[in-house]
C-alpha distance (Angstrom), angle and dihedral (degrees) to the residues before:
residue distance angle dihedral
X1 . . .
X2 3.58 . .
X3 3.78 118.7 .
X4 3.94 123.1 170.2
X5 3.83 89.9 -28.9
X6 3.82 90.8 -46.4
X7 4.01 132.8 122.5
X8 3.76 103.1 -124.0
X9 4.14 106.8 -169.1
X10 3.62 94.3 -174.3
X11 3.91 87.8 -176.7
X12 3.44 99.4 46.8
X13 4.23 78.3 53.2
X14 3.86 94.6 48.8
X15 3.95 86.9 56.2
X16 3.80 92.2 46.3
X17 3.73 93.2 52.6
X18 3.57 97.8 42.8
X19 3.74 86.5 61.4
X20 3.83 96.6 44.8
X21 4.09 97.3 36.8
X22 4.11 114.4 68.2
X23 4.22 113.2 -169.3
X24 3.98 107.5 -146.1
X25 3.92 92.8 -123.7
X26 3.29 140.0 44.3
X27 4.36 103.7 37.1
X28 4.20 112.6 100.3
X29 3.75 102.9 -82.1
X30 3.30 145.4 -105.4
X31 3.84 106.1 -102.1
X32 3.60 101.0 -178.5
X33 3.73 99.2 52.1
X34 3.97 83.0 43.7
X35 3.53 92.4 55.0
X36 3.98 83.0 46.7
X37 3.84 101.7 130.9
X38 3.84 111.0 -98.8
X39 3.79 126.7 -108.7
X40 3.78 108.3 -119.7
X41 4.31 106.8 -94.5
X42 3.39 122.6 -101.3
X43 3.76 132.2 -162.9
X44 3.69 111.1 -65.7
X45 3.78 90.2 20.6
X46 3.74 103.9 140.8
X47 3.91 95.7 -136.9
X48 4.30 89.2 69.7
X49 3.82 75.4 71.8
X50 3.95 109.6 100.9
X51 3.80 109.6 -145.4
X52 4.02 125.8 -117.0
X53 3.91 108.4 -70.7
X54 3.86 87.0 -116.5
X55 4.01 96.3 56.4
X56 3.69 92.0 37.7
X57 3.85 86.8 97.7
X58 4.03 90.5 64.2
X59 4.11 102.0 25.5
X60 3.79 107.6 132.7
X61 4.01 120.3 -163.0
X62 3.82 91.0 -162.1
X63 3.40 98.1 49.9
X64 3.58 101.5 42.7
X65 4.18 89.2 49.0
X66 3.84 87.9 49.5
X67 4.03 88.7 51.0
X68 4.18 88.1 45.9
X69 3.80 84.3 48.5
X70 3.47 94.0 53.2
X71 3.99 96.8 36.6
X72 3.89 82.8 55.1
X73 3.84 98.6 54.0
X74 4.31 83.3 46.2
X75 3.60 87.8 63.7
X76 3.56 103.1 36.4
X77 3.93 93.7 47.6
X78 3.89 102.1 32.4
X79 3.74 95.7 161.4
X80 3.62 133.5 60.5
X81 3.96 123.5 -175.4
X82 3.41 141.8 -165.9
X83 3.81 146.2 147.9
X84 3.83 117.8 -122.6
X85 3.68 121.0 -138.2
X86 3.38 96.3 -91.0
X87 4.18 95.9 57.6
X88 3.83 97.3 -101.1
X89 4.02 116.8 130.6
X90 3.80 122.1 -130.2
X91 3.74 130.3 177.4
X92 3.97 128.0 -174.6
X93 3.57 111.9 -132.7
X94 3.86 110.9 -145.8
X95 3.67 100.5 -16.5
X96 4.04 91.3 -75.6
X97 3.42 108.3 68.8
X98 3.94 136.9 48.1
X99 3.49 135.7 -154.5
X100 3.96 139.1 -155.1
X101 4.07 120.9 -169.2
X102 3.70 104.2 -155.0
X103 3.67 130.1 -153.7
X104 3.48 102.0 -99.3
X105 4.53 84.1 54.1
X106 3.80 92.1 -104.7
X107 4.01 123.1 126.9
X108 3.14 130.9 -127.7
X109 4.15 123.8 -166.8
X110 3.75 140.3 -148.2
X111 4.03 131.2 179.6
X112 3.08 135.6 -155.5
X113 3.52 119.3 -111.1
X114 3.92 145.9 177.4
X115 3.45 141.6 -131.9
X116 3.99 142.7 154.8
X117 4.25 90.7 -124.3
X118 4.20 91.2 43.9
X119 3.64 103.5 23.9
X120 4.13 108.4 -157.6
X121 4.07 108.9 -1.7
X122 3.32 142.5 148.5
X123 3.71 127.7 -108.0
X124 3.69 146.4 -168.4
X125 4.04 108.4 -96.1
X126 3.45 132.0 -143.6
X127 4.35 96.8 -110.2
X128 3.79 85.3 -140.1
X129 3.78 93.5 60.6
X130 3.88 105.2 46.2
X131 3.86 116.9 68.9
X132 3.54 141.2 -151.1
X133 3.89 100.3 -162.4
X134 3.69 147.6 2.8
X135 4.08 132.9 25.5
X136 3.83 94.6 7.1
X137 3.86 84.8 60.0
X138 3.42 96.2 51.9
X139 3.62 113.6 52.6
X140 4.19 110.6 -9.1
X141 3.72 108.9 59.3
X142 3.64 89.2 64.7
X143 3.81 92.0 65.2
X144 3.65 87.4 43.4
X145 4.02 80.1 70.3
X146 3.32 97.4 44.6
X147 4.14 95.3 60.0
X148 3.86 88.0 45.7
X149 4.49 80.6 47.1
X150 3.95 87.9 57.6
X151 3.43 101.5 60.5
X152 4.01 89.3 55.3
X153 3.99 101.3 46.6
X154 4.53 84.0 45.9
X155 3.66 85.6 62.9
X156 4.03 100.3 33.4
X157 3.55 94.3 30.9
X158 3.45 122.0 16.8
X159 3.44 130.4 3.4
X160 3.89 91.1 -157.1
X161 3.72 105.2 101.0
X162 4.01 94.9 -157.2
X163 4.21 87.3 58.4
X164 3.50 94.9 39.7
X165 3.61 87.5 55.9
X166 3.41 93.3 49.7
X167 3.82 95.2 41.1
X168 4.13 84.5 61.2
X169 3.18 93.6 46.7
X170 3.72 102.3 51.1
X171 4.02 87.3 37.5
X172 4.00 95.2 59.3
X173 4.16 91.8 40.2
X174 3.19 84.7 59.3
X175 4.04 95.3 45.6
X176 3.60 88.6 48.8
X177 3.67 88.0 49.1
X178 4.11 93.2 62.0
X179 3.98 92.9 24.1
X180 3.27 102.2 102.1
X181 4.00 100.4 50.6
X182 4.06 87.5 58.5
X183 4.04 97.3 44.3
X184 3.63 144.2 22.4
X185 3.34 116.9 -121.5
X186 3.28 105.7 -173.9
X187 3.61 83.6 56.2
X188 3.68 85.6 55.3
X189 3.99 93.7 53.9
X190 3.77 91.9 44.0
X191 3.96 84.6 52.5
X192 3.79 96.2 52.5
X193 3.99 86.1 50.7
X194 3.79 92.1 50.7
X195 3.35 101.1 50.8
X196 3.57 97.3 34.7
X197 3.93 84.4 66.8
X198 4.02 94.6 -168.8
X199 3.87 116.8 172.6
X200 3.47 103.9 -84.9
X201 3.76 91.0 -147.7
X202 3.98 92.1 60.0
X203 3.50 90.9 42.5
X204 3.53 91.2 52.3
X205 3.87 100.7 59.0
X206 4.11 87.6 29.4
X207 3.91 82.9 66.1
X208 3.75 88.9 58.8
X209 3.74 95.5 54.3
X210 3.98 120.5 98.5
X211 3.71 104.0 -91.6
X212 3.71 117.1 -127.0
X213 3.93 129.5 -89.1
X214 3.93 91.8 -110.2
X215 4.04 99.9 47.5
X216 3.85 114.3 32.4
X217 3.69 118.1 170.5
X218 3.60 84.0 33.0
X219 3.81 141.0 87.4
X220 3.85 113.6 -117.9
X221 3.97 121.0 -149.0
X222 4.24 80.1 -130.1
X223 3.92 80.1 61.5
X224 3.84 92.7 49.1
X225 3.80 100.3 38.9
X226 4.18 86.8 48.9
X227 3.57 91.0 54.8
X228 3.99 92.8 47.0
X229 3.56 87.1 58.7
X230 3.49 101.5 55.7
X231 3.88 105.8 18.4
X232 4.10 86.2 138.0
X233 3.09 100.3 60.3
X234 4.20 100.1 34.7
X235 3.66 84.1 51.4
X236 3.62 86.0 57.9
X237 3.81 100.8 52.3
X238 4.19 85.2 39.6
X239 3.64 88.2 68.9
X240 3.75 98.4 41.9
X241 3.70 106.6 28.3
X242 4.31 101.9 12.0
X243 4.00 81.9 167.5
X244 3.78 86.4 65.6
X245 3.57 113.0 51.9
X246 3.68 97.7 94.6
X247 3.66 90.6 50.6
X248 3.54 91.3 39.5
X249 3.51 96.3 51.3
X250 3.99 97.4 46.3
X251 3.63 93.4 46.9
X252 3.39 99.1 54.1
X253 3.60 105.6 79.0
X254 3.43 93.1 50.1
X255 4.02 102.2 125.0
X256 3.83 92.7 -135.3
X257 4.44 90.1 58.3
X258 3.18 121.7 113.8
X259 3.51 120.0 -99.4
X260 4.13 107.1 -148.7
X261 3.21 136.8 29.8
X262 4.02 138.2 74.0
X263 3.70 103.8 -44.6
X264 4.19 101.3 -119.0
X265 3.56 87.3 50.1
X266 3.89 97.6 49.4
X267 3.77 88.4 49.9
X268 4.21 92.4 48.9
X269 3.98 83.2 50.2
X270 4.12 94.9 46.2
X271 4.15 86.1 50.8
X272 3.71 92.5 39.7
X273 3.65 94.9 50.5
X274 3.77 91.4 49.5
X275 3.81 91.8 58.6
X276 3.96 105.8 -89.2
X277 3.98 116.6 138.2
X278 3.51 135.7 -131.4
X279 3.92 90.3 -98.3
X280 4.18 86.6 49.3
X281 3.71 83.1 57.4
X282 3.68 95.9 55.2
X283 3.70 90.3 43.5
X284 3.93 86.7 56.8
X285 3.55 93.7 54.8
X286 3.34 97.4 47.2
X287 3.82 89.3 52.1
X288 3.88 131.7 100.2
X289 3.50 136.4 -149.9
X290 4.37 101.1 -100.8
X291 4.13 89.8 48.1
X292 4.31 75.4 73.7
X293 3.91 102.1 58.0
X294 3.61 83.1 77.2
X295 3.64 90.0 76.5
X296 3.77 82.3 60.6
X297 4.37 87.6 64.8
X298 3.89 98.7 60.2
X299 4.04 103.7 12.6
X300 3.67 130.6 95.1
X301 3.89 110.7 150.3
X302 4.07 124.4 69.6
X303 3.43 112.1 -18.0
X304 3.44 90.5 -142.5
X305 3.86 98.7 55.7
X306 3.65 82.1 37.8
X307 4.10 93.3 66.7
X308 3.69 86.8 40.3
X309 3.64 91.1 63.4
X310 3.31 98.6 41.5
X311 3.72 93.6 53.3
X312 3.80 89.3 49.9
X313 3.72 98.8 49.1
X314 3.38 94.0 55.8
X315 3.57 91.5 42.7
X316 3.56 74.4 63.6
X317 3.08 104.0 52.2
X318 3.20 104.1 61.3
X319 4.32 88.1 -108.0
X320 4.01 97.6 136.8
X321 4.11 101.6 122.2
X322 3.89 109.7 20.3
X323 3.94 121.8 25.5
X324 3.56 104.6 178.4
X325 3.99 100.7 -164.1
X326 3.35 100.7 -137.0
X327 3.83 101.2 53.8
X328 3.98 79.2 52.4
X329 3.74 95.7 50.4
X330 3.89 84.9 46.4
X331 3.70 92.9 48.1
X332 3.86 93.7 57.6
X333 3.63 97.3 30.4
X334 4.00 92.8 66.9
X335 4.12 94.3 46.7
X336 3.87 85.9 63.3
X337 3.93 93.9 -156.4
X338 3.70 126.9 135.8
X339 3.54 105.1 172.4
X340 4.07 136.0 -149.1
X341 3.91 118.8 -87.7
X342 4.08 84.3 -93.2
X343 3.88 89.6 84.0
X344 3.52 115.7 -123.4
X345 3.88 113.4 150.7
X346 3.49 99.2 112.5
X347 3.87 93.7 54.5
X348 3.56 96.6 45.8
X349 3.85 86.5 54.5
X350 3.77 83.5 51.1
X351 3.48 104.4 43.3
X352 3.72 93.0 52.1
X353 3.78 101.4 45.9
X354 3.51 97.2 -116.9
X355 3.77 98.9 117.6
X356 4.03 93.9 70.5
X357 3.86 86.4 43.4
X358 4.06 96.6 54.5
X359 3.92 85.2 35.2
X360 4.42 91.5 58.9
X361 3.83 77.9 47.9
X362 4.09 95.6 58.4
X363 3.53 84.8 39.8
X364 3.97 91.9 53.7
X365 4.06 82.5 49.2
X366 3.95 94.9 43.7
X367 3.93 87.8 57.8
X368 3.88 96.1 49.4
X369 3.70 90.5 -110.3
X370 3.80 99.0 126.1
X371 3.53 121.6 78.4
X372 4.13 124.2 -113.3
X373 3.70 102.9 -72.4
X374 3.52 95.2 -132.0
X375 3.82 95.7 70.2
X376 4.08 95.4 36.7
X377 3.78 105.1 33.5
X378 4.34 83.3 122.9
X379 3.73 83.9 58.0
X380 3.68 107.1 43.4
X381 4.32 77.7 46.0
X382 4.34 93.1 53.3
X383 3.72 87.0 47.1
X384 3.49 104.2 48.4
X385 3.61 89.9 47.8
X386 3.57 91.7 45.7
X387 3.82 95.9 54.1
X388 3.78 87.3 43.3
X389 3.67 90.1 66.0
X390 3.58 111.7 41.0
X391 3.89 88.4 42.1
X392 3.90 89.1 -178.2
X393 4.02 116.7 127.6
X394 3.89 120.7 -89.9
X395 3.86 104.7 -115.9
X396 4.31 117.2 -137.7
X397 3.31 98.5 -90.6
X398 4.17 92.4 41.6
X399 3.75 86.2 55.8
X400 4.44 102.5 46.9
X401 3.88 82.7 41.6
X402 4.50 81.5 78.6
X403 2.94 134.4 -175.9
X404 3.58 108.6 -18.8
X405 3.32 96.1 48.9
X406 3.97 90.2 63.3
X407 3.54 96.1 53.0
X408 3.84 99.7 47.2
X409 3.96 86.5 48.2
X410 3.59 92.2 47.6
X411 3.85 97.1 45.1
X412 3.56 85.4 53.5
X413 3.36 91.5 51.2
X414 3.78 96.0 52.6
X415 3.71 91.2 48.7
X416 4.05 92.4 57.0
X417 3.86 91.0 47.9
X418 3.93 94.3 48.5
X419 4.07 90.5 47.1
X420 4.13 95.1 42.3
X421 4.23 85.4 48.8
X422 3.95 88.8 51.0
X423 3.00 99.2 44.8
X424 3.72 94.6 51.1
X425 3.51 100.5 37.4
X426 3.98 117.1 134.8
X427 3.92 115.2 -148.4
X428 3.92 122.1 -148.7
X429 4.30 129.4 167.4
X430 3.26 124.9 -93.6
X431 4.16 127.7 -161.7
X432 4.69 90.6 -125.3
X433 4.01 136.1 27.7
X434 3.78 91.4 -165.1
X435 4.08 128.8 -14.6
X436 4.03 124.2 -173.7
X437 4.00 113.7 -127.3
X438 3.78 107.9 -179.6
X439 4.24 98.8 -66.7
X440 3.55 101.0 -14.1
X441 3.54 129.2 82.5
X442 3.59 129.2 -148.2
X443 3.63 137.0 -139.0
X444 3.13 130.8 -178.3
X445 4.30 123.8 -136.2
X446 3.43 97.7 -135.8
X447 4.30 94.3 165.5
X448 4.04 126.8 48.2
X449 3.98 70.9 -128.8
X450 4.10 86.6 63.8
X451 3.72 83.7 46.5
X452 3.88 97.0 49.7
X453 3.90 80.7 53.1
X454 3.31 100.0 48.3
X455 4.17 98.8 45.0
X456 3.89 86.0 55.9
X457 3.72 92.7 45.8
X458 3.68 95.5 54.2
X459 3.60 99.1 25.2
X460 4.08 102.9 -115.4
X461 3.95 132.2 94.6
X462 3.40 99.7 -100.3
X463 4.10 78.8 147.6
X464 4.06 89.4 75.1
X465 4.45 81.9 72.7
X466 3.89 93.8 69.7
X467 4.05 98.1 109.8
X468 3.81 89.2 42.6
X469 3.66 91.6 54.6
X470 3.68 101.2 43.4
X471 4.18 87.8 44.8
X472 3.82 83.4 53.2
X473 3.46 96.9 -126.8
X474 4.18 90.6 123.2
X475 3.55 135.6 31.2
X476 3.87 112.8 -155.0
X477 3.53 124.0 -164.0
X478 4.04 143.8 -179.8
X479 3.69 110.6 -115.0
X480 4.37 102.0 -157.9
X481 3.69 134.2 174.3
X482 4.16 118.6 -149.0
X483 3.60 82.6 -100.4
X484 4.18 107.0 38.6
X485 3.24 151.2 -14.3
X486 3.93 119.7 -77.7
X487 3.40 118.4 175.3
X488 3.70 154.7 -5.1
X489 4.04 116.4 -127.3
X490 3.55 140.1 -161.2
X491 3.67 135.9 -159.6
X492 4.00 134.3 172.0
X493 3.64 130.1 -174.3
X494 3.88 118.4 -87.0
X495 3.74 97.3 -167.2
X496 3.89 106.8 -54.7
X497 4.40 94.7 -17.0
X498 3.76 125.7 75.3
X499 4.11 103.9 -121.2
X500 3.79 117.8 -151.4
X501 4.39 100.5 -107.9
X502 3.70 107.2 170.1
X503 4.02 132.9 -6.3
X504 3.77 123.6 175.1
X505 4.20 139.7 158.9
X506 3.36 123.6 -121.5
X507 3.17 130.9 -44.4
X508 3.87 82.7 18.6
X509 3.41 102.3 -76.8
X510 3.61 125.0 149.8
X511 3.93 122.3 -90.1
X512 3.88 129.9 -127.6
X513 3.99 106.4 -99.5
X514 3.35 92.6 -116.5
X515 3.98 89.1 73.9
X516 3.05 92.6 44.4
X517 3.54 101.1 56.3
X518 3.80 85.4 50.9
X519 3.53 92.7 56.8
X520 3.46 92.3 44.5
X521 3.68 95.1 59.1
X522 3.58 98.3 37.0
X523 3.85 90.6 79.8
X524 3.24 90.8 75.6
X525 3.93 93.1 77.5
X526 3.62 96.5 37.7
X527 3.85 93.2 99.1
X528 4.16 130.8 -169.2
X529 3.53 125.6 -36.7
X530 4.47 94.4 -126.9
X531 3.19 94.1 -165.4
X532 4.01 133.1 73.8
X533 3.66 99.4 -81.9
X534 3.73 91.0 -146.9
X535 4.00 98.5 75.0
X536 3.45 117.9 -163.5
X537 4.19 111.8 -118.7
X538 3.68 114.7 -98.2
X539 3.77 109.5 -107.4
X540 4.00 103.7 -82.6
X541 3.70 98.9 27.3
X542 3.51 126.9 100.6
X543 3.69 127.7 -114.4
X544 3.88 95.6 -135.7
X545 3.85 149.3 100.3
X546 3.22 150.7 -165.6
X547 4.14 109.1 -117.2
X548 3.81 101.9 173.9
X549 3.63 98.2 119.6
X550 3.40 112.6 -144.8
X551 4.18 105.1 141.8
């Protein structure tokens, strides 16, 4: 590419960094500094840690100092520099990710990444998903290191990729346990941000942008290279409008906004145009950046369209002057839908009549006739859901009757649909009750009872897989924390193993890899089924399921 007059091969670049960079995990290792003799432990050294009884059998001293050793120079050194051949600077950030400043002052980011054909390279990275400062810094990158440590203990250690996933995992809890008394990480944050040496001026306004879907908290180099390229004009609406510039700055590349005109005004005419009132307007001034994470909760598609949306439901809503976040939260919690990156929230709320039910509900609140939420959040839940599934208009009288009247009906409700799915609910084997991987704990669904359970739990319709699971063609199972549930999995049979097919969170979103890769290599302890995978129905049950996948 082209840059200020300048041939930029970016590939050519990639290649010459991949030779010049070197992450600290992840490469064959050193064996003769491992073997190096070790330093006598002191206290809060993580080796006077004794392993988990079931990795005891593969726990190596050496290598786990030699990781520590490594881990410690990571944190101590967290930047790397260089110029490439052609004069351009590039740091890596952490040992994982690598930056180029190009001539015209944007960034541009590669990660490492590995793979059995490539081994440890460097790829292109999604700009939305590698970050400069905040959350990321504090807590992720360090598990980033630990994925990249797994592959190295499976072929030192343990070929087994389910116990070398849990050997990195317990072996970097532990590190992060005891981190902190051997470096300073703010120090290490403050470092990064030195060295980095980004305008503070873009910086400044980039940090009131909406962060991206894959990094909130943080500050995204998408976030930083948007506001380089139109610092002018965000400057602009920063001294007019500050409350703005995140919107502004999203909104402006969408292909149907305005091109001229003063800045406020084009944005007012983008929104208008797309169906937003006069009050939704207001309501957008009025708004500031944190009342958008919540987009973050229920939203998986374009971020952009996402906002959008969001702005236009609540339009909708009738949400212009107080948005108490958890009615909102509750609101989209009970419709369930995440949609694809074309955008389509608002419609399906539409479509499906539950926009004027969740709006009677606001209404309820607006009037003071809904009790305080900490004392009834059960209740706001039932009826939400309930209204979300009969999706039929409240007549007159429905609607005087209040508040009351909603919950009773909807309680009733809930106890009908809980009896009619026990009472139906089809039984079939499966190979686990419960198995450990690393912090999450794994149940498996072994009823379309479980699955009726599970689908209102985490808000999806899980249910729908009841004739797969009794045919044995899928294994699904509840992915939980100590503290919550996480995720919803699902295997199927690859010849004579159970293979990893889908896995998502609530309300189907997407999960961080890191779970994924867990669940991933769980299967590998999940076993046979011994019995005849097509169970006979318990005497009073039905033998039948609903198959319309909708999940």
């Amino acid at each position: 590419m082209f840059i200020q007059g300048q041939l930029i091969e970016l590939e050519a670049l990639r290649v010459e960094l991949q030779r010049a960079f070197c992450p600290a995990f992840g490469l064959p290792l050193d064996i003769a500094e491992m073997l190096t003799p070790l330093d006598q432990p002191q206290d809060g050294d993580p080796r006077l840690v004794a392993p988990p009884p079931d990795l005891e059998d593969i726990y190596h001293p050496k290598l786990l100092d030699y990781q520590w050793r490594r881990l410690l120079h990571v944190v101590r050194n967290p930047v790397q520099e260089l110029t490439t051949s052609n004069g351009l600077r590039a740091v890596q950030l952490l040992s994982q990710t690598v930056l180029l400043f190009l001539p015209n002052g944007l960034l541009h980011a590669w990660i490492w990444d590995i793979d059995q054909r490539q081994g440890m390279h460097l790829k292109r990275a999604s700009h939305d998903a590698v970050a400069l400062f905040g959350r990321y810094l504090e807590h992720d990158w360090l598990e980033r290191l630990a994925e990249f440590a797994t592959h190295e203990i499976r072929y030192h250690v343990s070929y087994d990729e389910f116990r070398a996933y849990a050997y990195a995992q317990w072996t970097f809890e532990t590190f992060s346990n005891v981190l902190e008394q051997h470096a300073d990480l703010n120090w290490m944050r403050t470092r990064i941000r030195h060295r980095l040496a980004l305008d503070p001026k873009i910086s400044g306004i980039a940090a009131q942008t909406i962060a991206s879907l894959e990094l909130p908290g943080s500050l995204a180099v998408s976030q930083y290279n948007s506001s380089w390229r139109r610092f002018a004009v965000l400057k602009d609406v920063r001294r007019d409008s500050p409350q703005l510039v995140g919107l502004y700055a999203l909104m402006c590349t969408h292909s149907a906004f305005p091109e001229n005109g003063e800045p406020v005004q084009r944005l007012k005419g983008f929104l208008k145009s797309r169906g937003l009132t006069q009050s939704g307007w207001t309501m957008v001034l009025n708004f500031t950046l944190d009342e958008f994470d919540a987009v973050h909760e229920f939203y998986a598609g374009s971020l952009q369209e996402g906002i959008l949306d969001y702005l236009l439901i609540l339009d909708r809503l009738g949400l212009h002057k107080d948005r108490p976040r958890w009615l909102i939260e509750a609101i989209f919690r009970a419709h369930g839908a995440i949609p694809n990156p074309r955008g389509d929230l608002r419609v399906n709320f539409e479509n499906q009549g539950y926009m004027q039910l969740a709006a009677h509900l606001v209404r309820l609140h607006q009037k003071g006739q809904m009790p305080d939420i900490d004392d009834h959040q059960d209740d706001v839940n039932v009826v939400l859901e309930w209204l979300n599934t009969v999706q039929r208009p409240l007549t007159r009288t429905q609607k005087r009757a209040g508040w009351a009247w909603l919950v009773n009906r909807a309680k009733e409700w809930a106890v009908g649909k809980y009896l009619l799915e026990l009472s139906e609910s089809n039984r079939w084997p499966v190979p686990f009750k419960t198995l450990k991987v690393g912090p999450y704990v794994l149940r498996s669904l072994a009823s379309s009872h479980d699955l009726w359970v599970e689908g209102q739990t985490m808000r999806h319709c899980i249910a729908n897989y009841s004739s797969e699971c009794a045919s044995g063609q899928s294994l699904v199972v509840s992915v939980s924390t100590p503290e919550k549930a996480i995720a919803t999995a699902e295997y199927r049979m690859n010849g004579e193993v159970w293979c990893l097919h889908t896995a998502l969170g609530p309300r189907n979103s997407p999960l961080l890899p890191k779970i994924e890769y867990a669940l991933r290599a769980a299967a590998q302890k999940f076993g046979q089924i011994s019995s005849n995978r097509f169970m006979s129905v318990q005497p009073g049950e039905k033998n039948e399921s609903n198959n319309n996948h909708g999940r």
